[in-house]
Phi, psi and omega in degrees: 000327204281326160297329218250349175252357168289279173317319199244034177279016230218303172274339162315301185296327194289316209274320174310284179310322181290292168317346177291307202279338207273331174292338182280317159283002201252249247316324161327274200311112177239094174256229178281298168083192211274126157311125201316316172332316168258008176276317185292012178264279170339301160345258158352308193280323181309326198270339202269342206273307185316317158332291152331315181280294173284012180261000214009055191278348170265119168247160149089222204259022180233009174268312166324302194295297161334286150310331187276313145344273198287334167293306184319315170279339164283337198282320204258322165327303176273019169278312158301294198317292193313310213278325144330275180302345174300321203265329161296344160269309160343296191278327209257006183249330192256019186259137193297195215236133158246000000 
């Protein structure tokens, strides 16, 4: 773990800043969103691949591929998670008093 954030610290930071900017535009955006079926779909594959990952049931480079995959995605998930809430104070600070 300690390698993959030392070496790929370039792209940690690149899936944070992306996950930043993409949490910062999508609070604009009122769309539908995801159904439940498939976020508990979605769920479901994410818990099974950390399982997996911590479980090392994948070896060798697609075991690799697999952990760095998934820190790039808690990374940018908490990039969103910032960028959201950054922005939602932003807005909710400059909206006049009614």
């Amino acid at each position: 773990m300690a390698y993959l954030t030392t070496f790929y610290w370039g792209w940690l930071l690149a899936s944070v800043l992306l996950g930043f900017a993409m949490g910062w535009i999508s609070v604009v955006q009122h769309g539908k969103g995801v159904p439940r079926k498939l976020r508990w779909a979605l769920s479901a594959l994410v818990a099974a691949l950390m399982g997996a990952a911590l479980a090392r049931v994948v070896p060798g480079r697609f075991g690799y591929w697999l952990d760095l995959g998934l820190i790039m995605f808690g990374f940018y998930l908490c990039g969103c998670a910032v960028g959201s809430w950054l922005r939602d104070w932003v807005v909710s600070r400059s909206a006049p008093s009614a």
